[in-house]
Structures are given as C-alpha cells and as structure tokens.
C-alpha positions as CSV (number, residue, x, y, z in Angstrom):
1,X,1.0,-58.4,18.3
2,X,0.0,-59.5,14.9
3,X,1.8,-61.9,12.7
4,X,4.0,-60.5,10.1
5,X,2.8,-61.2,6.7
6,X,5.9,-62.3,4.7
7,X,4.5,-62.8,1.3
8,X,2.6,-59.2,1.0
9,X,6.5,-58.5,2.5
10,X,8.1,-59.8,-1.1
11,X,5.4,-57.9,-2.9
12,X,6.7,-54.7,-1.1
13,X,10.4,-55.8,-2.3
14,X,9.6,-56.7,-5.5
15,X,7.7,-53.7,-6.4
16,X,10.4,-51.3,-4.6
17,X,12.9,-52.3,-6.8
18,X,10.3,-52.0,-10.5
19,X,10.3,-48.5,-9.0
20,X,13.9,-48.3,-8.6
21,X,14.4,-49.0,-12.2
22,X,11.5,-47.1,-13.4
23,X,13.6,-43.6,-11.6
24,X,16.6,-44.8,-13.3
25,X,14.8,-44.9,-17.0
26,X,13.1,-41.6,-15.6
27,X,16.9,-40.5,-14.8
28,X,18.0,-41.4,-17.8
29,X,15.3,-39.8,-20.2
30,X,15.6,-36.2,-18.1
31,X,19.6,-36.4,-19.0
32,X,18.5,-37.2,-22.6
33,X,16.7,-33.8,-22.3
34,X,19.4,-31.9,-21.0
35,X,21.9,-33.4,-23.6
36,X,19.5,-32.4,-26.3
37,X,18.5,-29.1,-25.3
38,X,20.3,-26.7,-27.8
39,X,17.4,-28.0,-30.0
40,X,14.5,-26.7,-27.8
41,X,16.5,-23.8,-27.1
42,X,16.4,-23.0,-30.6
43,X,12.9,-24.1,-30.9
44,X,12.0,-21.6,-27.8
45,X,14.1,-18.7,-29.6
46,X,12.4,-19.2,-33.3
47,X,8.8,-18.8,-31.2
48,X,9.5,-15.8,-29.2
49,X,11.1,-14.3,-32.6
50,X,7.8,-15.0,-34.1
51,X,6.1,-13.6,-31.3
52,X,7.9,-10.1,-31.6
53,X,7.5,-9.7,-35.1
54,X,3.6,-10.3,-35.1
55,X,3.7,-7.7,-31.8
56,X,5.6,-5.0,-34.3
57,X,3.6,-5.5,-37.1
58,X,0.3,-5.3,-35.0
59,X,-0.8,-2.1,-33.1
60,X,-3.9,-3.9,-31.4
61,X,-1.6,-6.4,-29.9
62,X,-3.2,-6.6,-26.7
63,X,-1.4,-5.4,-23.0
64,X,-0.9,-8.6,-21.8
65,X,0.5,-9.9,-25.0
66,X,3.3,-7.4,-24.9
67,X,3.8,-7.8,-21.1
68,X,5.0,-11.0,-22.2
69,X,7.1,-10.1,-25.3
70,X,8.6,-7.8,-22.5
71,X,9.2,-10.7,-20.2
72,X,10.9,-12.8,-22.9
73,X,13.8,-10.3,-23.1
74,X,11.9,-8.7,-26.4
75,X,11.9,-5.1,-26.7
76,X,12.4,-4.0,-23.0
77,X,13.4,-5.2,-19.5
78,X,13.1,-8.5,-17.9
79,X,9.1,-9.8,-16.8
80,X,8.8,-8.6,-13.2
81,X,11.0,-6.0,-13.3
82,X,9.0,-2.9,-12.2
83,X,5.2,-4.8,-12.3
84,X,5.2,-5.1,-8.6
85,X,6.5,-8.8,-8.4
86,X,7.5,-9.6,-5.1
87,X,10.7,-11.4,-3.7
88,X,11.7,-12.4,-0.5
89,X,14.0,-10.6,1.7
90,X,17.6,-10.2,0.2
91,X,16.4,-10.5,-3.5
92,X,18.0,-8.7,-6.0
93,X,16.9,-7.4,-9.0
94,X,15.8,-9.7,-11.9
95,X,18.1,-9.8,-15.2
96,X,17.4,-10.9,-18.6
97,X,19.8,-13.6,-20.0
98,X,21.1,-10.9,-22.3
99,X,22.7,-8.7,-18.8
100,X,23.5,-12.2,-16.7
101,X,24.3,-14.9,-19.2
102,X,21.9,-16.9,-17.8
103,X,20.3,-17.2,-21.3
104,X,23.5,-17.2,-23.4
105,X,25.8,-14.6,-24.3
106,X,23.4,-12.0,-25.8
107,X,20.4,-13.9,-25.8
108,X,17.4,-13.8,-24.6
109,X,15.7,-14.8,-21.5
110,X,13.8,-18.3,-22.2
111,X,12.5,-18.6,-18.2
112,X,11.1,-16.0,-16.2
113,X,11.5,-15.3,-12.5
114,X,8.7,-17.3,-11.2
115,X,10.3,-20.1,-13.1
116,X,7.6,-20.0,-16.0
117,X,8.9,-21.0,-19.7
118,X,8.3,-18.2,-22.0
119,X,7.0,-19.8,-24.9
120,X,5.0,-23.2,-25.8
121,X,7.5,-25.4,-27.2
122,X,7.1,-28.9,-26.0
123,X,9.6,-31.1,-24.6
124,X,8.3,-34.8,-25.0
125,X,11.6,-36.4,-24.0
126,X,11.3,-34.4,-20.5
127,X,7.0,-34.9,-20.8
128,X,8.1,-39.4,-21.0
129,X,10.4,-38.9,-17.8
130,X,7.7,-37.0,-16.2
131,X,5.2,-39.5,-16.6
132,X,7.8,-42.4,-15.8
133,X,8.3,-40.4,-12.0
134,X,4.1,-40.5,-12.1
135,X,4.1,-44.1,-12.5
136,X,7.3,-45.2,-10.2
137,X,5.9,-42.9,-7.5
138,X,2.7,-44.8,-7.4
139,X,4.9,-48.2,-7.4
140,X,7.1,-46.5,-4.9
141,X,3.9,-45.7,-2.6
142,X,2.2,-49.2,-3.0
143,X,5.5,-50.8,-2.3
144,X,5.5,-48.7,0.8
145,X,2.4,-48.5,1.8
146,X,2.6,-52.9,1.7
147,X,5.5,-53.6,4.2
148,X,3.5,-51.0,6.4
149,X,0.2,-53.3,6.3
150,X,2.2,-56.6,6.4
151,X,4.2,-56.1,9.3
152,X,1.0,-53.3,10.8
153,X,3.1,-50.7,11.9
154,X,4.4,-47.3,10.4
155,X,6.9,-47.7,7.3
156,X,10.0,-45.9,8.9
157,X,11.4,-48.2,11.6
158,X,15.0,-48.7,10.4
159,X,17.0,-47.0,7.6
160,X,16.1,-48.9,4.8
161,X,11.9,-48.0,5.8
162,X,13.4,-44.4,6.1
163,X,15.4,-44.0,3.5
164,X,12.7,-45.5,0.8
165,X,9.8,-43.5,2.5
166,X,12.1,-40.3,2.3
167,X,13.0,-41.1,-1.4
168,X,9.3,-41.6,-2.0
169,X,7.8,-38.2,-0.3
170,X,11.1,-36.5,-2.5
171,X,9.5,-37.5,-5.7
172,X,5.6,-37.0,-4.5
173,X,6.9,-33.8,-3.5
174,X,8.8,-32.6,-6.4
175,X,5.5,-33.8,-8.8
176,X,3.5,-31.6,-6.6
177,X,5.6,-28.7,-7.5
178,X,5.5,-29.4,-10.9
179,X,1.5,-28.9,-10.6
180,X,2.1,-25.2,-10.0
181,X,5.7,-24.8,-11.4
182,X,7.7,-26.0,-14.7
183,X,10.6,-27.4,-12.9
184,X,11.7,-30.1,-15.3
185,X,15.0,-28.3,-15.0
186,X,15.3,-30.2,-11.5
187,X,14.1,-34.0,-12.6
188,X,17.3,-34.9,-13.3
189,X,18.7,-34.2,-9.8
190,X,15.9,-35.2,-8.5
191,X,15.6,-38.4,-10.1
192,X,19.2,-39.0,-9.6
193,X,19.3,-38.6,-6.1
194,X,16.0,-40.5,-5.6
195,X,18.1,-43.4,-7.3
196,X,21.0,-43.0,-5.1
197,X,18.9,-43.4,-1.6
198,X,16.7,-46.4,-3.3
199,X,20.5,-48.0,-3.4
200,X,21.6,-46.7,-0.4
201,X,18.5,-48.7,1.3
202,X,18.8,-51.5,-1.1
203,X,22.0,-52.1,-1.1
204,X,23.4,-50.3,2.3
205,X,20.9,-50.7,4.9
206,X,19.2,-54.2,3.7
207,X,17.3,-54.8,6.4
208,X,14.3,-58.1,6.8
209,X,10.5,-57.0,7.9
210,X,10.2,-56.9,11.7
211,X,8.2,-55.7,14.4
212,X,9.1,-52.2,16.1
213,X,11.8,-52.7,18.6
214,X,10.1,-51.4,22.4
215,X,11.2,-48.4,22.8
216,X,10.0,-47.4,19.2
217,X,6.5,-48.7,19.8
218,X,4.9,-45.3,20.1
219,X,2.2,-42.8,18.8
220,X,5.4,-40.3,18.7
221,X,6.7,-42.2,16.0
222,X,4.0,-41.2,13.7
223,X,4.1,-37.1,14.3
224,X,8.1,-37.5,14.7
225,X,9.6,-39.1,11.9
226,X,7.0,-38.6,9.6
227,X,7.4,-34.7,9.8
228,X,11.2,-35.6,9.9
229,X,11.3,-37.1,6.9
230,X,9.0,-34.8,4.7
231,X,11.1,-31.5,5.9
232,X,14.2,-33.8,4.5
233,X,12.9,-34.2,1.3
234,X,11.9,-30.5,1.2
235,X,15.6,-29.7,1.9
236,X,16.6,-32.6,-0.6
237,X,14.7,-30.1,-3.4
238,X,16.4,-27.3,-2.3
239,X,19.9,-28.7,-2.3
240,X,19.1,-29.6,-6.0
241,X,18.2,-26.0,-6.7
242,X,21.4,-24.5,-4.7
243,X,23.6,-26.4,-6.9
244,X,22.1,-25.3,-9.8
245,X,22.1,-22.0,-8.6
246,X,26.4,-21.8,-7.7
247,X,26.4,-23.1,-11.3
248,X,24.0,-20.1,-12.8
249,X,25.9,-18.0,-10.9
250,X,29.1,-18.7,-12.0
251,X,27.9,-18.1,-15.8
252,X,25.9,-15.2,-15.3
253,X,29.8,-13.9,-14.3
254,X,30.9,-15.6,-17.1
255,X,28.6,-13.5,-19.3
256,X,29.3,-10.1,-17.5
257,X,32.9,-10.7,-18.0
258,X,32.0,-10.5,-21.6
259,X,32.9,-14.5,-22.3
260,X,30.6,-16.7,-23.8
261,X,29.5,-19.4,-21.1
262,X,29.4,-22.8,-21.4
263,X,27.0,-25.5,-20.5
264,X,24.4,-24.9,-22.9
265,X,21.6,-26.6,-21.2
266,X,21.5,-24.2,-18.1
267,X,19.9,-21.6,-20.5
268,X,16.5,-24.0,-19.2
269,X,17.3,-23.0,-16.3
270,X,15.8,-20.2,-14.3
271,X,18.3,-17.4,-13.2
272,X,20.5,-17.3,-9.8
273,X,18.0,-15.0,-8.2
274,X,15.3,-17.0,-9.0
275,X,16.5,-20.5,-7.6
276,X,17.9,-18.5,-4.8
277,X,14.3,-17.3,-4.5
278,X,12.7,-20.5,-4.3
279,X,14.9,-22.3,-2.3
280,X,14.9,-19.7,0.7
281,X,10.7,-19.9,0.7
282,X,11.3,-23.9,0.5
283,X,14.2,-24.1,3.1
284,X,11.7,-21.9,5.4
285,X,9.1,-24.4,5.1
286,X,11.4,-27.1,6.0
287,X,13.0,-25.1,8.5
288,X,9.7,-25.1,10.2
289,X,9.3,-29.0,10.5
290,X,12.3,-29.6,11.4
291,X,11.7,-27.5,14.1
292,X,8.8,-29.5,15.1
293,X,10.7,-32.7,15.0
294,X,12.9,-31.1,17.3
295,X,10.6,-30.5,19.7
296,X,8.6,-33.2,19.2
297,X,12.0,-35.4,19.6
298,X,12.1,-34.1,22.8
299,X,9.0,-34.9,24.0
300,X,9.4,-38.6,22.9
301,X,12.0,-38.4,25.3
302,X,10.8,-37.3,28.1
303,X,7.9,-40.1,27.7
304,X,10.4,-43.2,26.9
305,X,13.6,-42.0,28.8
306,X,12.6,-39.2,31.2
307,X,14.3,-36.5,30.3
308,X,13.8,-34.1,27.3
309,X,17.4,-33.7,26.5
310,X,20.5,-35.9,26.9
311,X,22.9,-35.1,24.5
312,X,22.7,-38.3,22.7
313,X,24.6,-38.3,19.2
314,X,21.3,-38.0,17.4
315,X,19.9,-35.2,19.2
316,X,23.1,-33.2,18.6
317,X,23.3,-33.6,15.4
318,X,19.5,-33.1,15.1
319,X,19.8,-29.8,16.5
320,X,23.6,-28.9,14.9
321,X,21.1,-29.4,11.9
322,X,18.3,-26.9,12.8
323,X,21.3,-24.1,14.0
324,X,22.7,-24.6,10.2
325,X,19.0,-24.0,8.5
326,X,18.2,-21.2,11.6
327,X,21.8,-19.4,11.0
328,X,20.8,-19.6,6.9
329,X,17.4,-18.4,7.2
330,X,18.7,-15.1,9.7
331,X,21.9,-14.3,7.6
332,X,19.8,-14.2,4.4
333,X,17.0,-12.3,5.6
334,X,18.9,-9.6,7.9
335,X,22.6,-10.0,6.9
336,X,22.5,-9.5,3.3
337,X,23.8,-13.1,2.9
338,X,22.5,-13.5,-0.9
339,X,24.3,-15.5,-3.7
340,X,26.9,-18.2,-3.1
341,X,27.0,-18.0,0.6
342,X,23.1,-18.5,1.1
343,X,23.3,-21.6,-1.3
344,X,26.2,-22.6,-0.2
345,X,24.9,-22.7,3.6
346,X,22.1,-24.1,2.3
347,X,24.0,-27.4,0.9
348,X,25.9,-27.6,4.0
349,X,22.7,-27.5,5.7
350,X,21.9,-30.7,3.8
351,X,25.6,-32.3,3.9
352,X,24.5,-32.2,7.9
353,X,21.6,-34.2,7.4
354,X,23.1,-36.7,5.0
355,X,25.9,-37.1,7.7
356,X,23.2,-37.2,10.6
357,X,21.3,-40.7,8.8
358,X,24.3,-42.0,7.8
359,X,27.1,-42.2,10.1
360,X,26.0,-40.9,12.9
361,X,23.0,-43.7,12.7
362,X,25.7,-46.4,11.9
363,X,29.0,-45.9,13.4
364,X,28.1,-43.5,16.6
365,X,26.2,-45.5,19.4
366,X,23.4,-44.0,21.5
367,X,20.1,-44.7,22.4
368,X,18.9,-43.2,18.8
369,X,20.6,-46.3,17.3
370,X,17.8,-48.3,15.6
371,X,19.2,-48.8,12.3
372,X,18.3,-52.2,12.3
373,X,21.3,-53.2,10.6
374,X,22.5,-56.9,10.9
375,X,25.4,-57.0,13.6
C-alpha cells in the first residue's frame, strides 16, 4: 500500500475551497441576473417587436423566418404547436405566455418548448457566472482529481469524497447541458445547491485523507459509486427544474384566472410543460443508473458479505429510492400523472436520496456505514 501524500493532500484542500468560493461569486452573479431581469425582458420584447414589424412590412420574408415570429407568440400559435414536435408520454399541449402566464399577463412567449430563447439579446451578467462555473469546475476537478492520486485510490471513500465528487459531476453536468440547451434559468439552483454540498462536506463531514477501509478495497467501488453518484447529480438537475416548474405552474393559473402574476423573472423561464418535459427524459436517464447501482450494490455484496441482499439500512433505502423514481416514471407515462404530482414525486424522489446520504449514512448503523466521520 502506498504512502499517502499529504502535501499534494493540502493542495486538494486548498483548491476545493477557491472553488467553493468561485460557485458562491458564480451564485451570486446568476441571482444578480434574475434580480435584473425585467431589463432583458424588455430588451427580448423590443427585438421580437422589431422582428414582427420587418415580417409585416416584408412579403419575401422567408418560411423559416416567420416560423419563428410564429414561435415568439407573434401573429399565431405557440413554436411547436402543430409542426410535429414531439413530447414525451403525458405531454400536454404547448401555450404561449399570452394563454398560461408563463410570459406575463398578455405577453408574449420569450422561451420556446425546447427551452430555446427567442431572440438574441445578451445576458453578460448570466454569460460572467457561466464562465465563473467553467473555471470553478476545473478547480473543483483538479482538487478532486489530487486527493485521488495522493492517497492512489478512487475519490469517493467517505462523505466528504462523495459529496465534493457529487457536487463536481452536478456542475460538469449542468455545463454539459448548457452545450446543447440555454438553461441559465437553472444556474442559480444549481449553483446554490452546489454551494450547500461543498459546506455540507466542508463543514459537516470533515474528514482527513486515508486509505480505503477493507471491505471498500474493491474494483466494485469504481462501477458502484461512481454510477451512483452521476445518477444523483442527474436527479439533483431535475429537482432544480421541478421546483421551478410547481412555481410556473402556479402562475400560469395565476394568468388563467385573469390576475397578473408575480415574480417577474420566471418569464426566463420555460413553461410548466416544458420543465415537466425535460425533467421526466432526465429522471429516466437517472432512473436507469440508479438501477445499475442497485444491482451492482448487490453484487458487491455477494462478493464481500455473501449474500446479495440483507436488508441493511442502506440497501433499503437504496431501493425505497428506485421504487419512488420507478412509481414516477409508470404514473407519468400510463397514469396520466402530469403537472404538480409528477414534479412533486419527482422532488420527493430526491428528498429520499438527500435523507439516504445523510442520516441514514450518519445516525443509522449497518454495514453501509463508512462515513468516515471522526467518533
């Protein structure tokens, strides 16, 4: 067993906590952007304005032109609706912000149902906090990737690794998206709760560089936890998205009821159905490594204990987590269980696995209890 190295160890530390505080500038500069937003949405409304009186005034605008005048709520019904777009099971129909109030009382829509931003208007306070999450996930990783190589072993065996590896792959994960999808609406969640497990590691689970304790010192650990903690931040993305969606919801009914909704900044914000959307296709893909991890739980077991299932604290919990996430998926796609109920299954789906790292990994004992907590 090779030495530890304790001063690449203080690097790791040191660095972990400059990405800390480059999340909570990050944090800080993505709530600027909300808190400012009735100036982009203004911004965003003069364009598309623009955009519809050159599309009135000229006949050769081309097709795709007015397919997006169309989308913005301009002149006809909302982008997707009737052009074939698909949704997954349970979707309903697409509104413009003028029917749901997701744009405003009477306004219209600024975000289409793919989660695209009708117009070109930049946003450079939410562009700074973007590269800020670019440049603390690379701290994050080296950080990580150092207190692997100094103590030469995987980065995830106690609940500070975990819970700074998991808070890592959340924001690789959510910059990933934001390749193929505008979802600045999210960084501030996202950011936010990044923040929260960095001090939940830092400050709750402190816990000094060590070798693996035996019964951890496996190739299992490798397929298990890291699939573990990837589906996690998956379903960390979609809790973020089925709070904002209970929100949308509730001023879309605002809107219908024929009262002006409030919080101003949601009008950056995709519609219900569309967050709904999203978060079902993520929460599937998650659905699916947790299952692994399930499974591949098991057959750790068998190898270290002999026996694939004991009904251990963890492994209940583990599972009382995949029934959640299966009994989601099912209602939504056969039920009809659309709207509040799907998200809020979904955030009680997610409440379970906050509950399963935290107290069950503290206060229940079992033979999953490797927190590595000082006694």
């Amino acid at each position: 067993m090779q030495p530890i190295n304790l001063q690449l160890a203080s690097y790791s530390d040191l660095f972990m906590l400059i990405a800390a505080l480059v999340y909570a500038v990050a944090f800080i500069l993505f709530a600027l952007d909300l808190a400012t937003s009735s100036k982009t949405i203004r911004a965003l409304e003069a364009e598309l304005a623009r955009e519809r009186d050159v599309d009135t005034t000229d006949t050769t605008a081309s097709p795709a032109r007015r397919d997006h005048l169309v989308g913005a709520g301009v002149g006809g019904p909302a982008r997707g609706a009737g052009t074939g777009s698909t949704t997954v099971p349970g979707a309903r129909p697409h509104l413009t912000g003028a029917d749901t109030g997701a744009g405003g009382a009477g306004g219209s829509e600024l975000v289409d149902e793919d989660m695209d931003y009708l117009g070109t208007t930049a946003r450079p306070v939410a562009n700074v906090a973007v590269a800020l999450m670019v440049i603390a996930a690379a701290v994050h990783a080296f950080a990580v990737i150092a207190r692997a190589v100094a103590a030469s072993r995987v980065p995830w065996g106690n609940m500070y690794e975990f819970c700074t590896t998991g808070a890592m792959l959340v924001s690789v994960v959510y910059l990933l998206f934001l390749i193929r999808k505008d979802i600045r609406f999210l960084g501030t969640f996202v950011a936010g709760l990044v923040v929260i497990m960095m001090a939940a590691a830092t400050i709750g689970f402190p816990t000094p560089i060590a070798h693996l304790q035996p019964a951890l010192q496996s190739p299992w650990i490798i397929i298990h936890v890291s699939i573990a903690v990837l589906a996690s931040a998956l379903f960390t993305l979609t809790f973020a998205m089925s709070v904002l969606q209970l929100i949308q919801h509730r001023r879309e009914a605002t809107a219908r009821a024929g009262t002006t909704p409030g919080l101003v900044f949601m009008r950056l914000v995709p519609s219900a159905v569309s967050l709904e959307n999203w978060s079902y296709r993520i929460n599937a893909v998650g659905f699916v490594m947790w299952t692994f991890t399930l499974i591949a739980g098991a057959i750790w077991a068998e190898a270290s204990w002999g026996r694939y299932w004991g009904w251990d604290t963890k492994e209940v919990w583990t599972f009382v987590i995949w029934v959640v996430y299966a009994g989601y998926l099912h209602a939504r796609a056969t039920r009809g269980w659309t709207g509040e109920r799907a998200a809020w299954l979904s955030i009680i789906g997610y409440c379970c696995i906050v509950f399963n790292f935290t107290i069950v990994n503290t206060y229940f004992p079992g033979l999953h209890s490797y927190a590595g907590l000082p006694s």
